[in-house]
PDB file of N, CA, C and O in Angstrom:
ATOM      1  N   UNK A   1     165.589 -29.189-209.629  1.00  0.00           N
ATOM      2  CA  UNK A   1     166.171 -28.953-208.335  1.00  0.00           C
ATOM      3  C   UNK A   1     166.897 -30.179-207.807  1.00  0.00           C
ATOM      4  O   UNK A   1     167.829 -29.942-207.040  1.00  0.00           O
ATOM      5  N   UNK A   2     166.621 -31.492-208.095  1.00  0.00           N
ATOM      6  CA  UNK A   2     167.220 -32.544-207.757  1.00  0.00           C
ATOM      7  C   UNK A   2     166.956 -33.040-206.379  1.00  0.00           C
ATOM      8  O   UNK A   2     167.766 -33.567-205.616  1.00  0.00           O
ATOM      9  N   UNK A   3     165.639 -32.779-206.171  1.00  0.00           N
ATOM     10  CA  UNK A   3     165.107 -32.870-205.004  1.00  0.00           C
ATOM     11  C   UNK A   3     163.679 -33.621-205.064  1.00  0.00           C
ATOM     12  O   UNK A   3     162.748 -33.247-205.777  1.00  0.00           O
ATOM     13  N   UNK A   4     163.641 -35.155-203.884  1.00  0.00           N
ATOM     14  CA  UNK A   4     162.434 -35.809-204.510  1.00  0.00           C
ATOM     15  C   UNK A   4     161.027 -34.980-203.571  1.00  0.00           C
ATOM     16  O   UNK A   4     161.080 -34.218-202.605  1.00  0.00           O
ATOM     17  N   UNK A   5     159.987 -35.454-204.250  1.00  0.00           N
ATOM     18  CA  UNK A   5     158.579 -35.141-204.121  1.00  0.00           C
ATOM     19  C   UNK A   5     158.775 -34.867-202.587  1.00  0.00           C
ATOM     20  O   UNK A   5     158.976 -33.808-201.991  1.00  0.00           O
ATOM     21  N   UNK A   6     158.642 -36.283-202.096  1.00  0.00           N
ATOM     22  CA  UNK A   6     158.653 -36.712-200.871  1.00  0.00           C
ATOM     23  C   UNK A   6     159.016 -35.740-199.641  1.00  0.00           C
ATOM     24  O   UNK A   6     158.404 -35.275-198.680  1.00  0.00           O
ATOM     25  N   UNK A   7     160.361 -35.667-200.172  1.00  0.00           N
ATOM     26  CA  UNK A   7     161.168 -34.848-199.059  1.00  0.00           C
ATOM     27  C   UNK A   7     160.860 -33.316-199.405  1.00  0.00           C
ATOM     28  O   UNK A   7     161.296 -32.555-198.542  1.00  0.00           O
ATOM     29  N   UNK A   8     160.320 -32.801-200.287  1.00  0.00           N
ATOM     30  CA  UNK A   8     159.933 -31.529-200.180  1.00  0.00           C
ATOM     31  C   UNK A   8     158.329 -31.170-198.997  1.00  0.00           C
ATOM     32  O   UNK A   8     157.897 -30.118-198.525  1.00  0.00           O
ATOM     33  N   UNK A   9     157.916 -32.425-198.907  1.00  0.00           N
ATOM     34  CA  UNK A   9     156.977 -32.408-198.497  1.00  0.00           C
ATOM     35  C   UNK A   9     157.261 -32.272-197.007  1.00  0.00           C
ATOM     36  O   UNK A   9     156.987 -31.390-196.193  1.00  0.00           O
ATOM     37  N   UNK A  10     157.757 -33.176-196.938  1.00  0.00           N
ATOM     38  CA  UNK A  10     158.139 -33.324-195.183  1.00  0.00           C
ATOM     39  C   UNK A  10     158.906 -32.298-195.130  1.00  0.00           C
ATOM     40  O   UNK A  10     158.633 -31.788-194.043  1.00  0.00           O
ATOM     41  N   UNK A  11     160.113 -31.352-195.891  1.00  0.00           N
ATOM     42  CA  UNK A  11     160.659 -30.463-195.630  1.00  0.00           C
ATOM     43  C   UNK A  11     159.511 -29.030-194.839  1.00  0.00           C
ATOM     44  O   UNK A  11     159.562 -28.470-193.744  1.00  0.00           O
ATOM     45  N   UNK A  12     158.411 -28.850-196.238  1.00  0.00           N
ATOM     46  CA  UNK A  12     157.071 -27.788-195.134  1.00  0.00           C
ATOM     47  C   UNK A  12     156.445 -28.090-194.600  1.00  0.00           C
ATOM     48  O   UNK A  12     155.814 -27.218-194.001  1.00  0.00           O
ATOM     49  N   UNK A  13     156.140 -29.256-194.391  1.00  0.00           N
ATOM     50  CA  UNK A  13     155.596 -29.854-193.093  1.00  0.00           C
ATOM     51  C   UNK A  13     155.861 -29.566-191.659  1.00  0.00           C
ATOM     52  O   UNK A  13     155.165 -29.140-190.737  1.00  0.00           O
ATOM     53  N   UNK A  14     157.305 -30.002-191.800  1.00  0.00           N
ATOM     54  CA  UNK A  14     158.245 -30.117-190.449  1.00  0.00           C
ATOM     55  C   UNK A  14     158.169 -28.101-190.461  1.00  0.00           C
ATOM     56  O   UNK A  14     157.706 -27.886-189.341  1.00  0.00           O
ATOM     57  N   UNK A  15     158.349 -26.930-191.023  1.00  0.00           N
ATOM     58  CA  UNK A  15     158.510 -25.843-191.260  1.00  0.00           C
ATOM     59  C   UNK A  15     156.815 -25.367-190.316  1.00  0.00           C
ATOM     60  O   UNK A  15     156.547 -24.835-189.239  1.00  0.00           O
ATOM     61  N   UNK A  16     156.088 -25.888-191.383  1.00  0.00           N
ATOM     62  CA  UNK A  16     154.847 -25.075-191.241  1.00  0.00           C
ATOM     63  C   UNK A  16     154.631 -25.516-189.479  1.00  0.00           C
ATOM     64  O   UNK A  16     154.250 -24.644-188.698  1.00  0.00           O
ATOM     65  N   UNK A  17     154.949 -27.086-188.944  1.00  0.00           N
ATOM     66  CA  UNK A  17     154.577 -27.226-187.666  1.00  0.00           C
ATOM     67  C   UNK A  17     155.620 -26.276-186.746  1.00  0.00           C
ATOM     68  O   UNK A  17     155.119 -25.821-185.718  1.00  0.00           O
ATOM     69  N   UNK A  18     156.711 -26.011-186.961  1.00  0.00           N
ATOM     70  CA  UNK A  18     157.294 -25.572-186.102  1.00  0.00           C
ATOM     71  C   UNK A  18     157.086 -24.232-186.493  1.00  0.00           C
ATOM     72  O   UNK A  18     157.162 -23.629-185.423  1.00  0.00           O
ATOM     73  N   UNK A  19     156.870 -23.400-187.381  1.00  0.00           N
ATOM     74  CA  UNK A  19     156.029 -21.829-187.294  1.00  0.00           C
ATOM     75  C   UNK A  19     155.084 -21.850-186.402  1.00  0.00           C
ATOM     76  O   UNK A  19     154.965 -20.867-185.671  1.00  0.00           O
ATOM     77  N   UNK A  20     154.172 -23.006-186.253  1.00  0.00           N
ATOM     78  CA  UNK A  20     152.837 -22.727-185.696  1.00  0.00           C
ATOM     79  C   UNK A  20     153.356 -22.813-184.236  1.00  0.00           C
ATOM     80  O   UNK A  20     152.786 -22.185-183.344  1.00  0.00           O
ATOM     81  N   UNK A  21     154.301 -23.493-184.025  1.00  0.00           N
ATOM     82  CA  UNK A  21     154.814 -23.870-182.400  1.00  0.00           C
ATOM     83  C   UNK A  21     155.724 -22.335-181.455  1.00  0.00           C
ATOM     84  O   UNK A  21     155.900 -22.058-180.269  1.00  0.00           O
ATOM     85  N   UNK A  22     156.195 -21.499-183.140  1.00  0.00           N
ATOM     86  CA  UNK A  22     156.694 -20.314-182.526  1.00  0.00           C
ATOM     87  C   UNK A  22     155.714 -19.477-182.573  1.00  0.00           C
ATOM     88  O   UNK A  22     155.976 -18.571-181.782  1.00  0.00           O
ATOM     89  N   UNK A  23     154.563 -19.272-183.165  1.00  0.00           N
ATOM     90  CA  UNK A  23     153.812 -18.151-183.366  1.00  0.00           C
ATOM     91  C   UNK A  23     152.812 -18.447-181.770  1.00  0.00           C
ATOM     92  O   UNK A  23     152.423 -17.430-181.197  1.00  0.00           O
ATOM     93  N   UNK A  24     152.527 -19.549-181.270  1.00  0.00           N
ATOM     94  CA  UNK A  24     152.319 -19.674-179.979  1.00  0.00           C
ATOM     95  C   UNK A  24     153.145 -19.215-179.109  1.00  0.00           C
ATOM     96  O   UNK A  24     152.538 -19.017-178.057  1.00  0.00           O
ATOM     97  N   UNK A  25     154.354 -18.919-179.026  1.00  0.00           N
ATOM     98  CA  UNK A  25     155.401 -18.676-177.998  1.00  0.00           C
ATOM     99  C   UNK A  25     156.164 -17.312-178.219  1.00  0.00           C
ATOM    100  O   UNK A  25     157.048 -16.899-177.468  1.00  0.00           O
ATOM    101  N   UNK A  26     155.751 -16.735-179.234  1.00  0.00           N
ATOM    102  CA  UNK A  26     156.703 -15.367-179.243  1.00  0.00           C
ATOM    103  C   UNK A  26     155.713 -14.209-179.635  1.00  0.00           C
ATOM    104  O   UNK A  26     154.994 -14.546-180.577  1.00  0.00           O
ATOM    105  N   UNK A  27     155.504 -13.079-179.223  1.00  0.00           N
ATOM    106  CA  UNK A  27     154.629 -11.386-179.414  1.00  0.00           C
ATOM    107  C   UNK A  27     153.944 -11.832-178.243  1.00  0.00           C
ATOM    108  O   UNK A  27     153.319 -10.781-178.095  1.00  0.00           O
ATOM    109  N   UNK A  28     153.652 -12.360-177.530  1.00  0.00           N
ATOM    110  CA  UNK A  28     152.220 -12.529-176.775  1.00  0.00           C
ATOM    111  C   UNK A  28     152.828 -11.236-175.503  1.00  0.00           C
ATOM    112  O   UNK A  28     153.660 -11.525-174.643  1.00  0.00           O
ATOM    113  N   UNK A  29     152.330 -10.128-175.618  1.00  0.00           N
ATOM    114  CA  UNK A  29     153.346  -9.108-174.915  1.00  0.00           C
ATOM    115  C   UNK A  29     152.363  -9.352-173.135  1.00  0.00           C
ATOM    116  O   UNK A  29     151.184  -9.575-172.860  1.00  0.00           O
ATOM    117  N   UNK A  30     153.338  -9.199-172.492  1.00  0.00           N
ATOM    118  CA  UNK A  30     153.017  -9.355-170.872  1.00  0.00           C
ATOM    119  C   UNK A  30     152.835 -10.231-170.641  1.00  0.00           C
ATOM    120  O   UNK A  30     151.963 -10.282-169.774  1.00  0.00           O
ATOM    121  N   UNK A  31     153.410 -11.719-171.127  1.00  0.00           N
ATOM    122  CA  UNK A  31     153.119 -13.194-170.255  1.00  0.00           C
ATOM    123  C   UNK A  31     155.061 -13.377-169.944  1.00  0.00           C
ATOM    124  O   UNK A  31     155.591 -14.130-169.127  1.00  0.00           O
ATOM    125  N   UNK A  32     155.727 -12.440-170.876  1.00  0.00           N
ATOM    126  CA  UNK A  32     157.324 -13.043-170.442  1.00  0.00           C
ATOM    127  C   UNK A  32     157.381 -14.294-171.564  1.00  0.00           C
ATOM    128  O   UNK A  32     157.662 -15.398-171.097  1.00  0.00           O
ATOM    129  N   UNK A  33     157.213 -14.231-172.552  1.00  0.00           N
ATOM    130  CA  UNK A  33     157.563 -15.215-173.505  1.00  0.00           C
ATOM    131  C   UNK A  33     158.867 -14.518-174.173  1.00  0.00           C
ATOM    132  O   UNK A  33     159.546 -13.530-173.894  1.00  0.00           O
ATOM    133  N   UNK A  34     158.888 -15.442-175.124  1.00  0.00           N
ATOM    134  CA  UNK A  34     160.286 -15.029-175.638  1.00  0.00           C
ATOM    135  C   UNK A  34     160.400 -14.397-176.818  1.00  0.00           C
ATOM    136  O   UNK A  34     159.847 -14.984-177.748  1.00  0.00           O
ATOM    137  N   UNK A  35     161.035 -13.213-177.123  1.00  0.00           N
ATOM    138  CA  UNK A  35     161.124 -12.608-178.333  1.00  0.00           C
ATOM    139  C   UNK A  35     161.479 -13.174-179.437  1.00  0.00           C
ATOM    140  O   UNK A  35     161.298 -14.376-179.241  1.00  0.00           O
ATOM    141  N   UNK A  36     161.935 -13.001-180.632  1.00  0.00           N
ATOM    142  CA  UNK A  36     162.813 -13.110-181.690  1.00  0.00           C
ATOM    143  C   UNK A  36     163.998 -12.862-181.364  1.00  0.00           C
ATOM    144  O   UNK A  36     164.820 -13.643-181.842  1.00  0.00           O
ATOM    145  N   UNK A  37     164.425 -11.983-180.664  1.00  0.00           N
ATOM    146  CA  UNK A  37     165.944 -12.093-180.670  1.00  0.00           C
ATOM    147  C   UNK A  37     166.291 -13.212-179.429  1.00  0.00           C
ATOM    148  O   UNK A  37     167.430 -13.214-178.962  1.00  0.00           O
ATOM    149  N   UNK A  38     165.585 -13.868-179.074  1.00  0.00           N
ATOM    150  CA  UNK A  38     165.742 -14.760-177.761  1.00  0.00           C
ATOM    151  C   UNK A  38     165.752 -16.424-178.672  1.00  0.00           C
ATOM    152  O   UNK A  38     166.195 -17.444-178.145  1.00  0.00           O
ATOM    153  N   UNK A  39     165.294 -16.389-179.787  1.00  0.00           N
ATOM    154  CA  UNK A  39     165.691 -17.357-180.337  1.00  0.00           C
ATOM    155  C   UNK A  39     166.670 -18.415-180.984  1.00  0.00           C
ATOM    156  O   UNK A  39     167.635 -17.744-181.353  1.00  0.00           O
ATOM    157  N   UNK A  40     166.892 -19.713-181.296  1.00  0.00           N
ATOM    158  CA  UNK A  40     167.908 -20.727-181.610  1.00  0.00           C
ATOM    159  C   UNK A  40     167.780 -19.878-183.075  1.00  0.00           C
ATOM    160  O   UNK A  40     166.851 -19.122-183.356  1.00  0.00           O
ATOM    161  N   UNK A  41     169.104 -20.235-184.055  1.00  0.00           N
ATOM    162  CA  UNK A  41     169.758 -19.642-184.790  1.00  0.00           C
ATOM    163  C   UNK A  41     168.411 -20.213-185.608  1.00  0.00           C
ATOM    164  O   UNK A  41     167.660 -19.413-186.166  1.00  0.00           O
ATOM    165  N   UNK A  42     168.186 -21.506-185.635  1.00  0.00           N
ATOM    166  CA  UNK A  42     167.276 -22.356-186.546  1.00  0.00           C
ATOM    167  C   UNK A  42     165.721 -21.723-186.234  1.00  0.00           C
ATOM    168  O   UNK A  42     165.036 -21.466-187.224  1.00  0.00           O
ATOM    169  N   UNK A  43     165.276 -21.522-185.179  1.00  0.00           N
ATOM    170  CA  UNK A  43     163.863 -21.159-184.730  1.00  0.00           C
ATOM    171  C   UNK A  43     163.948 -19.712-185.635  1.00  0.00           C
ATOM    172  O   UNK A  43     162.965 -19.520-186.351  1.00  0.00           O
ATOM    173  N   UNK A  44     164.970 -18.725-185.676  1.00  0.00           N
ATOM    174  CA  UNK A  44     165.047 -17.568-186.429  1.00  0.00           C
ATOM    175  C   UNK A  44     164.964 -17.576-187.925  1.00  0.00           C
ATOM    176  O   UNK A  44     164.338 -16.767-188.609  1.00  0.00           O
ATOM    177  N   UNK A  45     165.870 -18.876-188.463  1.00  0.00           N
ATOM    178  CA  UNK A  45     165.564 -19.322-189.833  1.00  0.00           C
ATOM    179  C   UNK A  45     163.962 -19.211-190.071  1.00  0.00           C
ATOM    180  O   UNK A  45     163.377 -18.304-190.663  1.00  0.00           O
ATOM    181  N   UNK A  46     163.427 -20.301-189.492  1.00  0.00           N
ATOM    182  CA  UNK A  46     162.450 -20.770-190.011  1.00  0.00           C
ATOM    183  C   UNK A  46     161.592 -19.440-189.739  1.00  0.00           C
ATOM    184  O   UNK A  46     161.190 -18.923-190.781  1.00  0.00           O
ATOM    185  N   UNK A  47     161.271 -18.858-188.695  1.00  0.00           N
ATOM    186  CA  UNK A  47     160.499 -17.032-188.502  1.00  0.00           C
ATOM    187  C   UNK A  47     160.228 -16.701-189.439  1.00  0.00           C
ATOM    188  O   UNK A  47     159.120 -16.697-189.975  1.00  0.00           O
ATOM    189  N   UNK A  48     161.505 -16.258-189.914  1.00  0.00           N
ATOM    190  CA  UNK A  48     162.168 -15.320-190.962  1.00  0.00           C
ATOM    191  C   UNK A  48     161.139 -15.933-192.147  1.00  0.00           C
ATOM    192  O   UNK A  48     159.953 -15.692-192.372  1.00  0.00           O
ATOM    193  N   UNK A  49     162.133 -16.859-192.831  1.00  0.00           N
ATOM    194  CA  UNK A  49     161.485 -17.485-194.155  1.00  0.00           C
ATOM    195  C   UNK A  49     159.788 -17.667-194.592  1.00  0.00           C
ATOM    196  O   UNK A  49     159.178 -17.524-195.652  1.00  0.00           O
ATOM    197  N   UNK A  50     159.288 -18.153-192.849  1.00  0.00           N
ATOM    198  CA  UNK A  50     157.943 -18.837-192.608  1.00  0.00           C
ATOM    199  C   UNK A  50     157.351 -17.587-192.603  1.00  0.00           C
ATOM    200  O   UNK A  50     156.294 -17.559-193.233  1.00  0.00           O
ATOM    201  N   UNK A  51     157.659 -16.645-192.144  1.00  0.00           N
ATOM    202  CA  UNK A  51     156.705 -15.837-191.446  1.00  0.00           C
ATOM    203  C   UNK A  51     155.101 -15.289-192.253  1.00  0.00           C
ATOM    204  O   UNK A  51     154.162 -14.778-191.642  1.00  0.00           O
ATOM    205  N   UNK A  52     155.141 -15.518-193.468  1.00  0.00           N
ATOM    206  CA  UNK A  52     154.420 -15.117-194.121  1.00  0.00           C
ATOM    207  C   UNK A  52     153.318 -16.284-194.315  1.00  0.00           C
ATOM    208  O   UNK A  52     152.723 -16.314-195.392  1.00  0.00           O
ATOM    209  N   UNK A  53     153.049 -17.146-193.427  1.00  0.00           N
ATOM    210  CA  UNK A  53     152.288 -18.193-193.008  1.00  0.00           C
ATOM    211  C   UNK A  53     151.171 -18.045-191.185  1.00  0.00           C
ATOM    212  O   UNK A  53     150.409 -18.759-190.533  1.00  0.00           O
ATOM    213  N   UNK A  54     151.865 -16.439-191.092  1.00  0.00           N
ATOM    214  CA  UNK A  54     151.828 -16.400-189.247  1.00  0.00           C
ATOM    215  C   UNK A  54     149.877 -16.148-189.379  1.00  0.00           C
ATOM    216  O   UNK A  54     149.010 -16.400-188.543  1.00  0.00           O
ATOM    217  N   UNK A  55     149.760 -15.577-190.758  1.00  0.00           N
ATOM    218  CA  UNK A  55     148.082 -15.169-190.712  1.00  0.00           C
ATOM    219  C   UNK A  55     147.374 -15.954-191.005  1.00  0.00           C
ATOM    220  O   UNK A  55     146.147 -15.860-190.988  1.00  0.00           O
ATOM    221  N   UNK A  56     148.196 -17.130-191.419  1.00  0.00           N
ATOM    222  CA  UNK A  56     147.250 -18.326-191.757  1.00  0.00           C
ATOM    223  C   UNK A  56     147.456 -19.375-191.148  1.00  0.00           C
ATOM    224  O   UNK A  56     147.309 -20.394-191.824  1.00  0.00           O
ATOM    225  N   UNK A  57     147.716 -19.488-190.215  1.00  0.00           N
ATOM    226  CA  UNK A  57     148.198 -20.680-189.138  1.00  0.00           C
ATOM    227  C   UNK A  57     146.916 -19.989-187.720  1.00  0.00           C
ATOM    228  O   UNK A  57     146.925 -18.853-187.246  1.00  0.00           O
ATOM    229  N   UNK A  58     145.847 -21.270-187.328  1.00  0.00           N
ATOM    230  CA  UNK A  58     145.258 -20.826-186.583  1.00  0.00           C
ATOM    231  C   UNK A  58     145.204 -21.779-185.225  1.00  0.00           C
ATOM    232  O   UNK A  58     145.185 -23.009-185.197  1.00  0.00           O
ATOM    233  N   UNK A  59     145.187 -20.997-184.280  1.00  0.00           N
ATOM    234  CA  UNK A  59     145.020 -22.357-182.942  1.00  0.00           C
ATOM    235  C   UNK A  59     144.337 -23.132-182.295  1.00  0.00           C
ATOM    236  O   UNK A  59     143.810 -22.585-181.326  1.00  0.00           O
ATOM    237  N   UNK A  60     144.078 -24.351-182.430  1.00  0.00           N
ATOM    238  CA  UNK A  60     143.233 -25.108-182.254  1.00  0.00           C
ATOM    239  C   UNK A  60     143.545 -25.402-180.334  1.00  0.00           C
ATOM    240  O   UNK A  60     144.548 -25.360-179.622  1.00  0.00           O
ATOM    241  N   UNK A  61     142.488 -25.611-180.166  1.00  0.00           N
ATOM    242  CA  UNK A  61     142.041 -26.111-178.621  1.00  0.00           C
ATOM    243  C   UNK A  61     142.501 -27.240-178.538  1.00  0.00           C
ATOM    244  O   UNK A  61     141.890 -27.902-179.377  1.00  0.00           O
ATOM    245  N   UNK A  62     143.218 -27.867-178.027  1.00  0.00           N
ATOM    246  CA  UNK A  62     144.222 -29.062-177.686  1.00  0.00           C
ATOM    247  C   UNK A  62     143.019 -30.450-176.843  1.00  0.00           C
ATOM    248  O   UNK A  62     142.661 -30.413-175.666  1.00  0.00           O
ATOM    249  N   UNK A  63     142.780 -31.108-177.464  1.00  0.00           N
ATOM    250  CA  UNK A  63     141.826 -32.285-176.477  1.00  0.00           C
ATOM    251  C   UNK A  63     142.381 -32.719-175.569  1.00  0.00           C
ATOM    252  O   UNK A  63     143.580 -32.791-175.840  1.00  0.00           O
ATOM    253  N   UNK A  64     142.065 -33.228-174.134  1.00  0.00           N
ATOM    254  CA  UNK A  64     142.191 -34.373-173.718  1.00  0.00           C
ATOM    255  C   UNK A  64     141.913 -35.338-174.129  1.00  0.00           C
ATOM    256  O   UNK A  64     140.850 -35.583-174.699  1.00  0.00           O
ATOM    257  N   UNK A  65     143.061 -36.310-173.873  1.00  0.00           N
ATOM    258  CA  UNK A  65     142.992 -37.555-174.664  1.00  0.00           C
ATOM    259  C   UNK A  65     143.478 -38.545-172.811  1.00  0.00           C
ATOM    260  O   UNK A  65     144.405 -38.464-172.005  1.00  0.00           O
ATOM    261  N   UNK A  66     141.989 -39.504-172.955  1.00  0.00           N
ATOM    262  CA  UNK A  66     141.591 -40.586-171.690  1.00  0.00           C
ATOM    263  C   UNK A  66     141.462 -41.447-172.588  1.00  0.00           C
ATOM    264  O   UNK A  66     140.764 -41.518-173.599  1.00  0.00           O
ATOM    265  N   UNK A  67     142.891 -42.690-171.682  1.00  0.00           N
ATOM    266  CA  UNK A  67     142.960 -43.644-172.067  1.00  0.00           C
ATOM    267  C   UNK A  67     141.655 -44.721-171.483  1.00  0.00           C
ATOM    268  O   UNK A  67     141.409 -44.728-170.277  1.00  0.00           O
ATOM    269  N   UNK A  68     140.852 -45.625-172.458  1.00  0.00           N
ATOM    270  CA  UNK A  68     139.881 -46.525-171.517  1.00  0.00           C
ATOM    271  C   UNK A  68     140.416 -47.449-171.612  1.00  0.00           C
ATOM    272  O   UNK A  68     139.434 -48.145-171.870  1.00  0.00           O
ATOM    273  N   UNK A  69     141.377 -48.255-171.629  1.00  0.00           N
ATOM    274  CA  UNK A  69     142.110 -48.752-171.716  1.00  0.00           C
ATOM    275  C   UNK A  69     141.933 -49.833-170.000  1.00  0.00           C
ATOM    276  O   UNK A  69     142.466 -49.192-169.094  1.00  0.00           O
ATOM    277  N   UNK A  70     141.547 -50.724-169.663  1.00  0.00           N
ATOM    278  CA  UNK A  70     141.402 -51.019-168.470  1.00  0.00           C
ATOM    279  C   UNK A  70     140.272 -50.976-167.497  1.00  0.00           C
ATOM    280  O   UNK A  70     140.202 -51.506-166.388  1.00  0.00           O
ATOM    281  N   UNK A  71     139.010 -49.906-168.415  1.00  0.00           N
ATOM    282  CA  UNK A  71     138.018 -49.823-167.535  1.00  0.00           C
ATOM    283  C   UNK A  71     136.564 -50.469-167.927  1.00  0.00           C
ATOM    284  O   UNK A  71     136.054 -50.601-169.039  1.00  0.00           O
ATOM    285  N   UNK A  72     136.005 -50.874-166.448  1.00  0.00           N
ATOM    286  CA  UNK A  72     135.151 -51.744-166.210  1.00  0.00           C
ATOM    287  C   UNK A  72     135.553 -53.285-166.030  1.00  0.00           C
ATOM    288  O   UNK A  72     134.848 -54.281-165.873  1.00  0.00           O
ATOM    289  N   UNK A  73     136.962 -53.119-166.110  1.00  0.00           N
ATOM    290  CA  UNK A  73     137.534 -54.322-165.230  1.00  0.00           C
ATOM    291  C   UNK A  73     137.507 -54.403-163.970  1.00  0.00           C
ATOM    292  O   UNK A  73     137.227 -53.288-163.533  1.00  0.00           O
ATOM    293  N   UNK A  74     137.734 -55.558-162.685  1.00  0.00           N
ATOM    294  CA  UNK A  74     138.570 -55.875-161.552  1.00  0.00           C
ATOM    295  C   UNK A  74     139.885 -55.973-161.868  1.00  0.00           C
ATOM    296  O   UNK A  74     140.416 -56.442-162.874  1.00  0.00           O
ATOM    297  N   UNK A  75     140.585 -55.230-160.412  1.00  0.00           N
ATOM    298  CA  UNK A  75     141.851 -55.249-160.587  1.00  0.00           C
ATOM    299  C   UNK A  75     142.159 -56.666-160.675  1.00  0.00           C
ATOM    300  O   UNK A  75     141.489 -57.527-160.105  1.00  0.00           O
ATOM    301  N   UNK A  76     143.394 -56.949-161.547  1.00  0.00           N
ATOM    302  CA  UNK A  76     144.038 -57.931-161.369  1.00  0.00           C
ATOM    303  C   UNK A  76     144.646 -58.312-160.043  1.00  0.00           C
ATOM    304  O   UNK A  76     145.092 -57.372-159.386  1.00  0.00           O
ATOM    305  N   UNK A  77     144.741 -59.484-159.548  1.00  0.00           N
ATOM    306  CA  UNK A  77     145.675 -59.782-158.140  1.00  0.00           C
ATOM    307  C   UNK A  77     146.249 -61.235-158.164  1.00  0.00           C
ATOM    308  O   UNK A  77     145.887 -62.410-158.092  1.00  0.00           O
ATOM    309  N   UNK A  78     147.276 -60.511-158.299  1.00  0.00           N
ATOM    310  CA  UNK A  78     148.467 -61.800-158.307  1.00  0.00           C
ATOM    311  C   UNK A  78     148.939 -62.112-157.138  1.00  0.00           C
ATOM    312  O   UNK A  78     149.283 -61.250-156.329  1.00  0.00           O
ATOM    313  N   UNK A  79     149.021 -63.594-156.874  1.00  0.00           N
ATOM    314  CA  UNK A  79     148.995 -64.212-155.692  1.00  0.00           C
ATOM    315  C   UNK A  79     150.428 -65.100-156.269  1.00  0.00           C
ATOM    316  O   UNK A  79     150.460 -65.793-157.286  1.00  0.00           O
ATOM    317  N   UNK A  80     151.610 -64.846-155.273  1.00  0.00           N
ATOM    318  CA  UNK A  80     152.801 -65.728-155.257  1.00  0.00           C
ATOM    319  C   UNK A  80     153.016 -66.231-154.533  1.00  0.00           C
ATOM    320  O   UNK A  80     153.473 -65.669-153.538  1.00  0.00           O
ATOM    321  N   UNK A  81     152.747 -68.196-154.571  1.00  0.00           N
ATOM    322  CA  UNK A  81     152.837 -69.153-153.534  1.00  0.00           C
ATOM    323  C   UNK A  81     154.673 -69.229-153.226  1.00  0.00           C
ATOM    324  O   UNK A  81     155.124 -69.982-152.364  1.00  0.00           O
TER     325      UNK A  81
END
């Protein structure tokens, strides 16, 4: 194919994440999401081709992510003579 390892990889990568990003956003009937025919020419590509990934792509519960970053300090206070 003339095509390296690498970039085949990141090619279904980048595919499989953005299936999983439409299969969140399109059938969900009565919230007003957006169909298939409401889609970018490219979001339809990838549907199309991907779609046979839609039963195996599952949704994970999204964490909050808290920065501690700063705590159990005093504020800093800068004093300009």
């Amino acid at each position: 194919m003339g095509v390296e390892v690498a970039a085949l990889k990141t090619f279904y990568k980048s595919n499989h994440t953005q299936m999983s990003r439409l299969k969140r956003t399109v059938g969900k009937s009565g919230e007003g999401t957006e169909t298939v025919e409401d889609m970018s020419d490219t979001d339809k590509w990838v549907w199309e081709r991907f779609t046979f990934l839609k039963d195996h792509i599952e949704s994970v519960e999204r964490r909050n992510v808290v920065s501690i970053r700063g705590r159990g300090r005093e504020p800093t206070e800068v004093i300009i003579q």
